[in-house]
C-alpha positions as CSV (number, residue, x, y, z in Angstrom):
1,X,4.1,-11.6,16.6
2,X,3.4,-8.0,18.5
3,X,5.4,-5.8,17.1
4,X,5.2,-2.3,18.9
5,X,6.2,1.3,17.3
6,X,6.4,4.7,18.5
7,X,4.6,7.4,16.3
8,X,6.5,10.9,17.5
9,X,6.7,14.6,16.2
10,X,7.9,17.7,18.1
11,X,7.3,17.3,21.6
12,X,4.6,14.5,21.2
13,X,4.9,10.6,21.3
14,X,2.2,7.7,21.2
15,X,2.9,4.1,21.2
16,X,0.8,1.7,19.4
17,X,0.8,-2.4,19.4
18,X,0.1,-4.0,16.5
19,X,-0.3,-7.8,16.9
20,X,0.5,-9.6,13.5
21,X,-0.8,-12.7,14.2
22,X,-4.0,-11.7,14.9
23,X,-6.5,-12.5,12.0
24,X,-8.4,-9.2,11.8
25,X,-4.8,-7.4,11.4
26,X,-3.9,-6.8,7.9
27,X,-7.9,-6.8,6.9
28,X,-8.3,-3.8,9.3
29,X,-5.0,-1.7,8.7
30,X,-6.2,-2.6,4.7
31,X,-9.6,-1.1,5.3
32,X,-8.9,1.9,6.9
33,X,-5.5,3.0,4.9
34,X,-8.0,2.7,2.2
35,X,-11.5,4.4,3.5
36,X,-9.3,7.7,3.2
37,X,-9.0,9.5,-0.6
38,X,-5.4,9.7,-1.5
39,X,-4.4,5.9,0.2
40,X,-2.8,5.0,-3.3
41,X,0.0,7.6,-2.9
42,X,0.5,7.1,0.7
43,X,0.7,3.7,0.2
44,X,3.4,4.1,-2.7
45,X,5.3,6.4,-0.8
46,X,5.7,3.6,1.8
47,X,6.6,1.2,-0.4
48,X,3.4,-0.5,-0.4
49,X,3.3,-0.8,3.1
50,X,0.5,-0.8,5.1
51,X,1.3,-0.6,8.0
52,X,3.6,2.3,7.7
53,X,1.2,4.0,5.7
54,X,-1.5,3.4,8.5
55,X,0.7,4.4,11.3
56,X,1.8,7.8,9.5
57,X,-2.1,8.3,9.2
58,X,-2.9,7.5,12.6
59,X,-0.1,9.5,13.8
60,X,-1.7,12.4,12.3
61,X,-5.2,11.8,14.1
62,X,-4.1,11.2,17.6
63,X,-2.3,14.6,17.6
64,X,-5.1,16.1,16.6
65,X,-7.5,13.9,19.1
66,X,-5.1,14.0,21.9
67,X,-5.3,17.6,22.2
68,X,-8.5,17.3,23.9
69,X,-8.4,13.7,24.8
70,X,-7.0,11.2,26.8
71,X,-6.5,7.7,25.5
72,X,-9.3,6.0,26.4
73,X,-11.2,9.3,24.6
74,X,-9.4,8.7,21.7
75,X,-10.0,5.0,21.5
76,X,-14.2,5.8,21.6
77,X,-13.6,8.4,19.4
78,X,-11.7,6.7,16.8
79,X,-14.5,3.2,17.1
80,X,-17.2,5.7,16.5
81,X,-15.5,7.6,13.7
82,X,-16.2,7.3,9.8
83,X,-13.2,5.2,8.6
84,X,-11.8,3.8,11.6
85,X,-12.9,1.3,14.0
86,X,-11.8,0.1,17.7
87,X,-8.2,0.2,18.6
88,X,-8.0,-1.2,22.0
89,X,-6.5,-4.8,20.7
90,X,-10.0,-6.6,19.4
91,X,-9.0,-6.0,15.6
92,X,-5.4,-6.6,16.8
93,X,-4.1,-2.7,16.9
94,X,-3.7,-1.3,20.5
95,X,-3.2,2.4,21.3
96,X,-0.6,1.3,24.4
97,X,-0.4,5.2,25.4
98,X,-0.8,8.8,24.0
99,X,0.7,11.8,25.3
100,X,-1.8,15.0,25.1
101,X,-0.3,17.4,22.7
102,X,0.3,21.0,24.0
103,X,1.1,24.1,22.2
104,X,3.8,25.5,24.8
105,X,4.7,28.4,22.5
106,X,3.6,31.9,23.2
107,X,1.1,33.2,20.6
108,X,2.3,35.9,19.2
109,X,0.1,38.5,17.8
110,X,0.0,42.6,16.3
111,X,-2.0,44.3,14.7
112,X,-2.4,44.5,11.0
113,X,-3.8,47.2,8.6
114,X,-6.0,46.4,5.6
């Protein structure tokens, strides 16, 4: 079964696929929820889920990533990255679309004295 779930945060929003049937699923969501130190407590705070705890990870990197990326960027980014591997639907996880984050804020700056 594809299931599909949209990671969002302020005025960002990605939608990824995540195909259950497929046989490399679970192994791959496994492997890189647990490449990354600190997986153990991720994992527990999701309840020893997985897949939540992969998508709140993966979340996390295509913010940063899409702020100079588009998706198919991120995508070769991500399959040549340390910890993470393809996710165009071959190990059954699809990055269906990625907005680019912005900063729209004004920066706000003054001067400061030692």
């Amino acid at each position: 079964m594809k299931r599909r779930f949209k990671l969002s945060t302020f005025d960002w929003e990605a939608i990824v696929e995540i195909d259950e049937a497929h046989s490399e699923t679970a192994p791959s969501i496994k492997m890189m929820v647990e490449f990354w130190m600190g997986w153990e407590e991720r994992v527990e705070h999701h309840d020893g889920n997985y897949t939540a705890a992969f998508l709140e990870q993966l979340g996390k990197k295509l913010i940063r990533l899409s702020m100079e990326m588009d998706k198919r960027e991120i995508i070769n980014e991500l399959a040549e990255s340390e910890g993470w591997l393809r996710l165009d639907g071959s190990h059954g996880i699809t990055v269906c679309e990625v907005e680019q984050f912005v900063i729209d804020d004004d920066i706000k700056f003054r001067e400061v004295r030692p």
